[in-house]
C-alpha positions as CSV (number, residue, x, y, z in Angstrom):
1,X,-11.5,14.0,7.5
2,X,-8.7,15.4,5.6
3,X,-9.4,18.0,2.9
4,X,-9.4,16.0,-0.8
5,X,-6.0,16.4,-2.9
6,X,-6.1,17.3,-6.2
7,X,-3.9,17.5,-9.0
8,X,-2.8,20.9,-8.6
9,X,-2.3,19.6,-5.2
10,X,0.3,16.8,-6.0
11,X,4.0,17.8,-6.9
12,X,7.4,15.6,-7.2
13,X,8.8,14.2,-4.5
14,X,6.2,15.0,-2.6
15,X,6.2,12.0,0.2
16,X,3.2,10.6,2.1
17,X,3.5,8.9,5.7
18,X,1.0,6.9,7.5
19,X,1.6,3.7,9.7
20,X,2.4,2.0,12.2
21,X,-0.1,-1.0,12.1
22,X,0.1,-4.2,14.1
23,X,0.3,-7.3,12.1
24,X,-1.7,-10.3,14.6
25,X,-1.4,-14.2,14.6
26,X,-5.2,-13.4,14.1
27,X,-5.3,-11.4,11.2
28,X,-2.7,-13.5,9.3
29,X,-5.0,-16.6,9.7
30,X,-7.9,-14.9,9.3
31,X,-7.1,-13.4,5.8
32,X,-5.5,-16.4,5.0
33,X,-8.3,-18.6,5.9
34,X,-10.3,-16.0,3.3
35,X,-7.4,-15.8,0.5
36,X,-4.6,-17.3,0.5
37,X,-5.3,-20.9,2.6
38,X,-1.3,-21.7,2.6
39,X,0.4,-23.9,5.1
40,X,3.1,-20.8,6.0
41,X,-0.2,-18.7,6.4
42,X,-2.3,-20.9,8.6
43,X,-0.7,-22.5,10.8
44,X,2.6,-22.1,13.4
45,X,4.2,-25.8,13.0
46,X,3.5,-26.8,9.3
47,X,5.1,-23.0,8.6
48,X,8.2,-24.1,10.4
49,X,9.2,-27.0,7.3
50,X,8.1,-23.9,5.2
51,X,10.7,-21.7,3.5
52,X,10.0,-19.4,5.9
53,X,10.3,-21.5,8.9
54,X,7.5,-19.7,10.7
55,X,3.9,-18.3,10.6
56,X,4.1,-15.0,8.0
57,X,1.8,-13.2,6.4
58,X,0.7,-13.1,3.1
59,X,1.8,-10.8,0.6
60,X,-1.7,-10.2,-0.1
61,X,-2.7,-9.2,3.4
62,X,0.3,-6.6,3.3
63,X,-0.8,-5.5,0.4
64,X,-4.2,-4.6,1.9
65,X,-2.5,-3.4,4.8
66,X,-0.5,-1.2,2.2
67,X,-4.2,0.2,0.5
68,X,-5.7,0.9,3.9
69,X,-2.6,2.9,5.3
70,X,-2.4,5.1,2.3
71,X,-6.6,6.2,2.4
72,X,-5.3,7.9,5.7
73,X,-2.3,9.4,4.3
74,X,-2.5,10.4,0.7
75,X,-6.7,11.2,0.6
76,X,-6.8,11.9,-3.4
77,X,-10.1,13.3,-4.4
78,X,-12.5,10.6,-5.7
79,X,-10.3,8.3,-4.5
80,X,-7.3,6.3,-4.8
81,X,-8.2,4.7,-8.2
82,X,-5.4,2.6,-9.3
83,X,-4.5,1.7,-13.1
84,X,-1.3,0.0,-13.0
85,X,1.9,-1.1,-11.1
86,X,4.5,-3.3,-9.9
87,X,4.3,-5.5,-6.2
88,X,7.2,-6.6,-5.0
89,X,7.5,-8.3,-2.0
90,X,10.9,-7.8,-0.3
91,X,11.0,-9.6,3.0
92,X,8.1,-11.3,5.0
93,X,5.7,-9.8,7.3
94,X,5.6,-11.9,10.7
95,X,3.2,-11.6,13.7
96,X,4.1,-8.7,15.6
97,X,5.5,-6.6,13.1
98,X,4.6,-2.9,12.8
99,X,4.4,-1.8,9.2
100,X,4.0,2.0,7.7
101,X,4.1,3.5,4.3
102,X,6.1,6.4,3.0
103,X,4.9,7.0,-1.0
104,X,6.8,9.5,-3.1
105,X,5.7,10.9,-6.1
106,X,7.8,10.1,-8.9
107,X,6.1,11.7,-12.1
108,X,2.5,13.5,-12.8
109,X,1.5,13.5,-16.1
110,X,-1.8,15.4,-17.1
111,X,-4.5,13.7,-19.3
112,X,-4.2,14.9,-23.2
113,X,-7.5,13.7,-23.7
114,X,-9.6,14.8,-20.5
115,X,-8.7,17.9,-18.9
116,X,-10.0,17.0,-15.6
117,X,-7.6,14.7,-14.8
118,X,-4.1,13.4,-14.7
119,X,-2.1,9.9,-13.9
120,X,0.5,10.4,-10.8
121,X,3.0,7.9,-10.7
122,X,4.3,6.9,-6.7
123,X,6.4,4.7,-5.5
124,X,4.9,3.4,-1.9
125,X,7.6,1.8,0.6
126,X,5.9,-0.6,3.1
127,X,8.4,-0.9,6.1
128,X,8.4,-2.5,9.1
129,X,9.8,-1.5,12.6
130,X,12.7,-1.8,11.9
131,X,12.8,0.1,9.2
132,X,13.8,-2.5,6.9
133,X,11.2,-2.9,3.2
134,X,8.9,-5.7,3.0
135,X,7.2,-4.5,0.2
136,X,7.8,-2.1,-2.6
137,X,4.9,-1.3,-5.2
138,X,5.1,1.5,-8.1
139,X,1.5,2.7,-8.6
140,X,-0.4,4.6,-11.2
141,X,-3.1,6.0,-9.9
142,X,-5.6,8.7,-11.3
143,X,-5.3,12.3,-10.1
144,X,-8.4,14.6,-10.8
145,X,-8.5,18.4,-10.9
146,X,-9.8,21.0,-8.8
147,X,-13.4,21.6,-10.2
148,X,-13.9,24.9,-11.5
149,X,-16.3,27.4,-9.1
150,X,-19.6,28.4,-9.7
């Protein structure tokens, strides 16, 4: 397990890379099935009079794909508590795509009230092999500080 990051272990433009991560026929339907029981999601020939034309993911599922692929990359002490951001989905995920993350940090910005934490703003970049952004999402997530010692 990775050593916890703390505030005073965050700066700018520091970037965090984890990934790849297979995307299956049965983890699409499967989430699906669970949260989000669309056509395009469930099953290969009603998706093809879809927008889409084929089987994709949902957003949702990369999303969660997203969340688990930054716990390995970016292991904030007390966790990756999020309080605020922006999802975009930019192109859709199919079966057989391998997706990563970079995240950047974009600003820190300690508490004024509570000097034991801070807010980090970071931009996370879902991508898949080639390269190419399926999902963009600008995070605020709460950064806590290095307890004093004993």
């Amino acid at each position: 397990m990775p050593e916890p990051l703390y505030l005073e272990d965050i700066f700018v433009d520091r970037r965090f890379h984890a990934g790849p991560v297979e995307v299956t026929t049965e983890e699409i339907k499967a989430f699906a099935t669970k949260f989000d029981p669309q056509p395009f999601h469930l099953d290969e020939t009603a998706a093809t009079s879809s927008l889409f034309g084929e089987l994709v993911a949902s957003g949702w599922h990369t999303a969660s794909l997203t969340m688990r692929l930054l716990t390995e990359c970016a292991p904030f002490a007390g966790g990756l508590i999020g309080v605020g951001g922006k999802v975009e989905w930019l192109r859709p995920v199919r079966p057989g795509d391998l997706l990563s993350v970079e995240a950047t940090i974009l600003r820190i910005s300690p508490s004024k009230s509570r000097d034991d934490r801070g807010m980090i703003k970071m931009r996370v970049v879902t991508a898949n092999q080639r390269g190419e952004p399926v999902q963009r999402l600008d995070a605020n997530v709460l950064a806590f500080r290095r307890p004093a010692s004993d």
